[in-house]
C-alpha positions in Angstrom: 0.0 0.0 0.0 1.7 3.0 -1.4 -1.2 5.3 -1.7 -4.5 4.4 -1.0 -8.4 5.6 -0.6 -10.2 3.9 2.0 -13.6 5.8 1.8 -15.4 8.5 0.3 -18.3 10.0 1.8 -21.1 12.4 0.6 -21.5 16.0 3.2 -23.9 14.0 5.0 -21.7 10.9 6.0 -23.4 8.2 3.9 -20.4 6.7 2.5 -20.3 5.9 -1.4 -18.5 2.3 -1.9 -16.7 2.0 -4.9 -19.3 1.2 -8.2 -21.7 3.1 -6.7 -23.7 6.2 -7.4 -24.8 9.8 -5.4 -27.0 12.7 -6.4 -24.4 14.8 -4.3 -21.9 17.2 -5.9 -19.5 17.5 -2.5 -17.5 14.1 -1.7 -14.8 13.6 1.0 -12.4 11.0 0.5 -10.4 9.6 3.3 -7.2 7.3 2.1 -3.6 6.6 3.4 0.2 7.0 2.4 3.1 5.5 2.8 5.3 8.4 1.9 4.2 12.0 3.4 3.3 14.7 0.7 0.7 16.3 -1.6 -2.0 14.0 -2.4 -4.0 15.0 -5.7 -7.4 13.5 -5.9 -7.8 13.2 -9.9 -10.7 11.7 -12.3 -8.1 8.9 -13.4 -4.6 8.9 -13.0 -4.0 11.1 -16.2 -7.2 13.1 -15.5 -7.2 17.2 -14.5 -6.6 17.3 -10.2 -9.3 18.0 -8.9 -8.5 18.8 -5.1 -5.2 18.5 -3.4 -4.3 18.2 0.7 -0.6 17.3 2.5 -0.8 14.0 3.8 1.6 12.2 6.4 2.4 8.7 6.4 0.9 6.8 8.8 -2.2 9.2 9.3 -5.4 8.6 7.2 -5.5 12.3 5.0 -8.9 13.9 4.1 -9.7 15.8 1.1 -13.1 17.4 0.0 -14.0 18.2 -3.6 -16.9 20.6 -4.5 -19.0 21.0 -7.6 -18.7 17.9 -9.1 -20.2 17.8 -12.5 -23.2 14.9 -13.3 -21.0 11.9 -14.5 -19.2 8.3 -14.1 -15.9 9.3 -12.3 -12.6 7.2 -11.9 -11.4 9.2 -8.7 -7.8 7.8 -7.4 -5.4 9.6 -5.3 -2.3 10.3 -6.8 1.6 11.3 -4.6 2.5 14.6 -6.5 6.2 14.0 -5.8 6.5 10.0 -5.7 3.5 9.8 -8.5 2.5 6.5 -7.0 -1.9 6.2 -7.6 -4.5 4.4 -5.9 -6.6 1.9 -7.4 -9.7 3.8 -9.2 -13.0 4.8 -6.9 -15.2 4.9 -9.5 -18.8 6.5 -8.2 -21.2 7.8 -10.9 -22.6 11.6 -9.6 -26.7 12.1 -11.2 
């Protein structure tokens, strides 16, 4: 486990498990590194960042993203300096 993202849940705490779906256009993601430093939270690993927040290894990191747009994401969480990535989270927004 290099990078991870353990959950993702909508402003009201109903988490979204991986596959699934949400109305909601705010989604906090929870996730942990093994190496300290900027985590990106991106729609697929070559996809525009979306959010960004400092993580330390060893402590789950959080990061919010607003405004998401109506559509099938592929969210991972990608280390800016090692460029290690997550496995995809992929929740569709309606």
């Amino acid at each position: 486990m290099v990078v991870s993202i353990t959950s993702v849940k909508t402003a009201g705490d109903e988490e979204i498990p991986s596959g699934g779906s949400t109305p909601r256009r705010t989604l906090t993601f929870t996730g942990r590194v093994s190496v300290s430093g900027l985590v990106d939270i991106k729609d697929g690993p070559q996809g525009q960042v979306l959010e960004s927040a400092q993580a330390t290894a060893g402590t789950p990191f959080e990061v919010t993203v607003n405004n998401l747009d109506a559509k099938k994401y592929e969210f991972v969480a990608v280390n800016r300096d090692t460029q290690d990535s997550s496995e995809p989270w992929v929740i569709t927004v309606t």
